[in-house]
Residue, then its C-alpha position, 0 to 999 in steps of 0.5 A: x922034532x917030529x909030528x908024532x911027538x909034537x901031536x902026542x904034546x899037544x894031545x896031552x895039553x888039550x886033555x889036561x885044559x879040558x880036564x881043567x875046565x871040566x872039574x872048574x864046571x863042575x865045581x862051579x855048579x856044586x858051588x852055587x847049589x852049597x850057595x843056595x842050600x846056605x842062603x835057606x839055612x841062614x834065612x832061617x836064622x834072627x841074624x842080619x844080613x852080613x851075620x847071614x853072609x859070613x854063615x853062608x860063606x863059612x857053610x860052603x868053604x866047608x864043602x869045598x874039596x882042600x885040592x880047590x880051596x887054595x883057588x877059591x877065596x872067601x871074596x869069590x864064595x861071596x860073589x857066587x852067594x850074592x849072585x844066587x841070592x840075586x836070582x833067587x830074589x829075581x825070581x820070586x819078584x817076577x812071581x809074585x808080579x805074575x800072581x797080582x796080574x792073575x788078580 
C-alpha cells in the first residue's frame, strides 16, 4: 500500500465519524427542543403524570427523521424528556429561592 491511498482511507473515515457525530448533535438538540416543546403541550393537559409521558414520547418520536428512528428507542425519548423536564424544574426552583431572598 501506499501512503496516498492509506491517507485517502483514513480521510474518508475521519469524514464519515465526523459527519456521523454532527447529524448525532444536531439531532440531539432537535430532540430536547421537541422535548421541551411536548413537556408544555402535555402540561396543559387534566392527565397524570405517565399519561403526560407517554403524549410527549409519542410527540417527539413523531418528529424524528425515519433514517434516525431505528436508532433512537422510545426508553432513550424518555431519558431525554425526563432530563429536560429536570432542568426545567431546576430551573425554576432556583427562580423562585432567588424571588423569596429578594423578599
Amino acid at each position: 500500500m501506499n501512503w496516498e491511498l492509506i491517507l485517502t482511507i483514513a480521510s474518508s473515515v475521519l469524514t464519515i465519524v465526523v459527519t456521523v457525530i454532527g447529524y448525532y448533535q444536531h439531532i440531539k438538540k432537535r430532540l430536547e427542543q421537541e422535548a421541551l416543546d411536548a413537556i408544555n403541550i402535555a402540561e396543559e393537559t387534566d392527565k397524570i403524570g405517565a399519561e403526560k409521558m407517554q403524549d410527549a414520547i409519542k410527540m417527539v418520536k413523531d418528529m424524528i427523521p425515519a433514517v434516525a428512528k431505528p436508532f433512537i428507542s422510545d426508553k432513550l425519548i424518555e431519558t431525554v424528556i425526563q432530563g429536560v423536564f429536570d432542568k426545567v424544574e431546576d430551573y425554576a426552583r432556583k427562580q423562585l429561592e432567588k424571588e423569596k431572598t429578594k423578599e
